[in-house]
C-alpha positions as CSV (number, residue, x, y, z in Angstrom):
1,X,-18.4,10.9,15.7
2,X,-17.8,7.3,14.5
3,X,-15.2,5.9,12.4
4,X,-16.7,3.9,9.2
5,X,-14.1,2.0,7.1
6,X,-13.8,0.4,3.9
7,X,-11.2,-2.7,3.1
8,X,-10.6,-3.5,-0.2
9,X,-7.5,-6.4,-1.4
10,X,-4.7,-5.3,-2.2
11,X,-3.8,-5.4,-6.1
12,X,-3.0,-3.6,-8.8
13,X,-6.9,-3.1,-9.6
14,X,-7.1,-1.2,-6.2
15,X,-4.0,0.9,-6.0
16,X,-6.3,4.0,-8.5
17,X,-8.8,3.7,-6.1
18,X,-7.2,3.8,-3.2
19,X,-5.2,6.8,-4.7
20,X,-8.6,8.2,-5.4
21,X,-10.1,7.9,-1.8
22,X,-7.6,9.1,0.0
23,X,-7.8,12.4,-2.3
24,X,-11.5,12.8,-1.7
25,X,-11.4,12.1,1.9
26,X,-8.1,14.1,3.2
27,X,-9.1,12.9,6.7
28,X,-9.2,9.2,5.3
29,X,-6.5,6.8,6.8
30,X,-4.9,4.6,5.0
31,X,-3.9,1.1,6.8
32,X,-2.0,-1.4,4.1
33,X,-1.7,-5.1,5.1
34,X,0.1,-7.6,2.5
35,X,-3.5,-8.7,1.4
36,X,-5.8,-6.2,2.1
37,X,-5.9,-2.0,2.7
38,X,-8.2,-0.9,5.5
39,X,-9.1,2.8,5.1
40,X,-10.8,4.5,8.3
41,X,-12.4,7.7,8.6
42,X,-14.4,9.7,11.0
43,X,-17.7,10.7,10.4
44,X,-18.0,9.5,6.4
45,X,-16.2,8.5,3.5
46,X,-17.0,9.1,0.2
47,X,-15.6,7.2,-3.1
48,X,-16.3,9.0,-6.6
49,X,-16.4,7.6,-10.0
50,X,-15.5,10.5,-11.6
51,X,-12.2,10.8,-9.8
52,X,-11.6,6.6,-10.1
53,X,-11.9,7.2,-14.0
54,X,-9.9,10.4,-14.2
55,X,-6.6,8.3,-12.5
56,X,-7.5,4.9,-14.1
57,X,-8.4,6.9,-17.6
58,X,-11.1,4.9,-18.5
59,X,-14.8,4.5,-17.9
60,X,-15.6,3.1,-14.1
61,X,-18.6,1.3,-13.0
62,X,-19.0,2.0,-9.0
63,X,-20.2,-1.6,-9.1
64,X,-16.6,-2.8,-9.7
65,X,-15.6,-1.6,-6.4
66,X,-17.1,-4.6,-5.1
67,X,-15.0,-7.1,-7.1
68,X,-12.3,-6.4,-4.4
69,X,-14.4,-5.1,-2.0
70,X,-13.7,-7.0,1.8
71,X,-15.5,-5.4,4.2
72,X,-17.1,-2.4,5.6
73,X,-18.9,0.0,8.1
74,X,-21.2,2.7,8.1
75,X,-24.2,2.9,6.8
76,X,-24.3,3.0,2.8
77,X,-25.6,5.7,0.3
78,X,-25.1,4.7,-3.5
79,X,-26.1,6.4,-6.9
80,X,-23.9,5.8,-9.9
81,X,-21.6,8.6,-9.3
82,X,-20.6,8.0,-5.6
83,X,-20.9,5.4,-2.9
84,X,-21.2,7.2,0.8
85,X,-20.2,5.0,4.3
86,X,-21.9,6.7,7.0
87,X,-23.2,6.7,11.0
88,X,-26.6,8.4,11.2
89,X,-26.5,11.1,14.0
């Protein structure tokens, strides 16, 4: 399998869902960089609103996540509930 990644800035609007991430993806890994935090996983890697909002305790628009968003890989999957990164087999 391939890796696909996601790097987001590194700020305090991040740090929830970075927290969040990593505790939907327990193969995730984290790479933090003074600006930015790279996180790689194999295969897919899956960010949910649902558990962004329960650590931020507030209503979250998936579209936010690309306020801060850098860069990523993999192919994409979004409803309003979760974004998906992805390599077709």
């Amino acid at each position: 399998m391939s890796n696909v990644f996601l790097a987001l800035q590194a700020n305090e609007d991040t740090r929830a869902i970075i927290e969040a991430i990593t505790e939907d993806n327990p193969h995730a890994v984290v790479h933090p960089s003074p600006a930015m935090v790279k996180i790689d996983a194999e295969g897919s890697l899956t960010v949910r609103r649902e558990t962004i909002e329960a650590l931020i305790g507030r209503s979250f628009d998936l579209q936010e996540l690309h306020i801060n968003l850098i860069s990523l890989s993999g192919h994409i999957d979004e409803t309003d509930d979760e974004l998906t990164l992805h390599w077709n087999a």
